[in-house]
N, C-alpha and C positions, 0 to 999 in steps of 0.2 A: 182849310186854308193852309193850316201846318205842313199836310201829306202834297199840296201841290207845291209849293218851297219846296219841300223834298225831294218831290220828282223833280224839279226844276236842277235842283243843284246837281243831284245825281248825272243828269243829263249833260250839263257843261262841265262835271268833272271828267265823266267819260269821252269827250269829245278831247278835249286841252288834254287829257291821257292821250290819245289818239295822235295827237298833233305831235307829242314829244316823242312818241316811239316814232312815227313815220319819218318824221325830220331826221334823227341818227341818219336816215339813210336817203333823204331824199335826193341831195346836190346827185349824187352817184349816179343814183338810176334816171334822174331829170334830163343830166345832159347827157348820158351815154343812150338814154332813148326817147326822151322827150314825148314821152307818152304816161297816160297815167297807171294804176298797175296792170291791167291786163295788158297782155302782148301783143303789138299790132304789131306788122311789117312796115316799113315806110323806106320810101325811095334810099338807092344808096348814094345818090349825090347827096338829098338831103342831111342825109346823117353824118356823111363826109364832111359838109360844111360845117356840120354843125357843130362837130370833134375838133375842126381846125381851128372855129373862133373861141371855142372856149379854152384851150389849148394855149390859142396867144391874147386870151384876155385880161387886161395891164387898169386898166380904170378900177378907180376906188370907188365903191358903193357908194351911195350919198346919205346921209343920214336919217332918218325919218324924223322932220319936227315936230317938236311935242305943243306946239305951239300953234291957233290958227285955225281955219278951217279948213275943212278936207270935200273935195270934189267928187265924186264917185259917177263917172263917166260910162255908160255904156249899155247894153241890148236888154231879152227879157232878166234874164237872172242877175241884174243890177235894180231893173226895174220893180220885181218883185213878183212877177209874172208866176199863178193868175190871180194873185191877191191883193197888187196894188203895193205900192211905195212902205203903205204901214206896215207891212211885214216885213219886208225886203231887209237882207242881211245889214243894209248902209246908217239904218234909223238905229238899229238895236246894236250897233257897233258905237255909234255916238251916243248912244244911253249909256250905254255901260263904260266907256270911257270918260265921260261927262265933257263931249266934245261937239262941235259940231259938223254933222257932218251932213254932208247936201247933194240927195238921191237925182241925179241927173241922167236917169237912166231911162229908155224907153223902146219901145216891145220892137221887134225884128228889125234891127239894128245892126249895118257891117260897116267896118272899119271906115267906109268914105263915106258915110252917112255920121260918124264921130265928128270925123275930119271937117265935115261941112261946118257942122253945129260947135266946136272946141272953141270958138273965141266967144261967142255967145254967152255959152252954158258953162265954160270953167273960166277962162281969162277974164271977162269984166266982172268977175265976181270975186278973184284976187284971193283966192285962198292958198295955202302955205303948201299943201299935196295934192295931187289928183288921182286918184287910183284910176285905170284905164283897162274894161275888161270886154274883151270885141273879140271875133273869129266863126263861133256856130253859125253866124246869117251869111256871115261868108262863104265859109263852105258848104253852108244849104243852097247858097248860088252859086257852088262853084269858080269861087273865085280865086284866080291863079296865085299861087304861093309868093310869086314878084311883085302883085300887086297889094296883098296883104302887107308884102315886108315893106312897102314902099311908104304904105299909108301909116304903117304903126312904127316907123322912123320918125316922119314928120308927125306924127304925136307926140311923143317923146322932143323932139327938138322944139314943138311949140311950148310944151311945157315948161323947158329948160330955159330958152329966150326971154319968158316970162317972168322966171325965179320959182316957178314951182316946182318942188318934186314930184318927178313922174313915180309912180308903182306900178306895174301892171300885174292885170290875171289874167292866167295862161286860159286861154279858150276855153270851156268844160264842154265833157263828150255829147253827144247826144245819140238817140239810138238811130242811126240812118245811114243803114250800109253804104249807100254814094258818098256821107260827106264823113263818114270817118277818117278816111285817110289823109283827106287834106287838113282834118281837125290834128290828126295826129303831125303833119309836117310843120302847121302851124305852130302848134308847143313846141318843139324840135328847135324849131328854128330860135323862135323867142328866149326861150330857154338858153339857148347858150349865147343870143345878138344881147340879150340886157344886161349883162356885167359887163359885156366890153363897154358901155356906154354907163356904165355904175347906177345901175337902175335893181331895184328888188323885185321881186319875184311874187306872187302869191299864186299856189295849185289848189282851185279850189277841192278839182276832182279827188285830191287823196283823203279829204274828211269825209266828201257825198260817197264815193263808189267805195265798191267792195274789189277783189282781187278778180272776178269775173266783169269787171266792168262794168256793176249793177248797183241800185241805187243799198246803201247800207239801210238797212231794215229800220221803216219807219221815217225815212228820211224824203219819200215820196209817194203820192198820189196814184201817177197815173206811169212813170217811168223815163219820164224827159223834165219833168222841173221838180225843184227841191218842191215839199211840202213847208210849213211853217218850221217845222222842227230842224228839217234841212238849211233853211233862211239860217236859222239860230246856230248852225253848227257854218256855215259860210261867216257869219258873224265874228265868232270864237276865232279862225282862221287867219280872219283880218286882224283881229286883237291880237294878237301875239305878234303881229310885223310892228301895230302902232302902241303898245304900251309902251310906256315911259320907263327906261331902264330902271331897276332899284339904285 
């Protein structure tokens, strides 16, 4: 029992180490490439835009309340995909917070299938955050960069309207030569449109992948969804935006 504590801790120190070295440098490389570390190309409008807004972004952050319940909005790897809600990084973020927090997540999932279900699934239920993580189903259907930005505005403005704080997370990669690049314009974009509107940020891919773009060792299965361990380190990622300052 002692040596699994062990391994347990060992495991979320190294992760929350992970989180502190990558963040030194994340703002940097987020919005000059909006991609997670390996190199993609990505359109040069995209990236134009996305240097221009963050460039003239003036809105102040919103604060994350320590207070309330938290929403957690969004496709498989919200939902816990292929293990189901009980492992999903959303339960074991509200465990270890001692918060509540309420897995709204479900499997192949694009930003207008959010949009449909957002007053449902987050607004009558009144909680104080919504985390909002959509974009893989998307760009596994191909769907155009306009109409992604179009839809995860109006999540963001729904939430706002409301009184909730929006957070979102940034699409993660998936391995599927067609839909990588609009995964990568997706982040780009998002990446530098949420501060102008004082919205936070979560990347989950800098805790999962490694510098090739691959899952970090042990962190999954099959090489498209986090493993349990993976969950656990998506978890840790989310806790460090919502802990309560010292």
């Amino acid at each position: 029992m002692r040596a699994r504590k062990t391994e347990h801790t060992i495991f979320k120190v190294s992760v929350v180490a992970a989180c502190l070295i990558i963040g030194s440098g994340l703002v940097g490389r987020m919005v000059s490439a909006g991609t997670y570390a390996a190199p993609v190309n990505s359109t040069a409008q995209t990236t134009s835009t996305a240097q221009t807004m963050a460039t003239t972004a003036t809105s102040i952050v919103e604060a994350i309340p320590t207070q309330g319940s938290v929403v957690a909005i969004g496709d498989s790897f919200t939902y816990g995909y292929p293990y189901g809600p009980s492992s999903a990084w959303v339960g074991i973020a509200g465990q270890d917070l001692k918060r509540d927090f309420i897995n709204a997540g479900k499997t192949g999932q694009t930003s207008t299938d959010l949009l449909a279900r957002f007053n449902n699934d987050v607004v009558k239920l009144k909680p104080s955050a919504v985390i909002i993580t959509v974009g893989t189903g998307d760009a596994l259907r191909n769907v155009p960069l306009s109409d992604y930005q179009t839809n995860m505005q109006e999540l963001i403005t729904q939430a706002k309207l409301n009184n909730i704080v929006p957070v979102v997370g940034l699409p993660l990669a998936y391995p599927d030569t067609a839909a990588t690049q609009l995964i990568n314009d997706y982040r780009a974009w998002l990446t530098a449109y949420a501060p102008t509107v004082g919205v936070k940020v979560i990347d989950f891919n800098q805790v999962l992948y490694n510098s090739a773009g691959q899952f970090n060792h042990n962190l999954s299965n099959d090489g498209r969804y986090p493993d349990k361990q993976g969950y656990q380190a998506m978890a840790l990622a989310v806790e460090q935006i919502f802990a309560p300052a010292d």
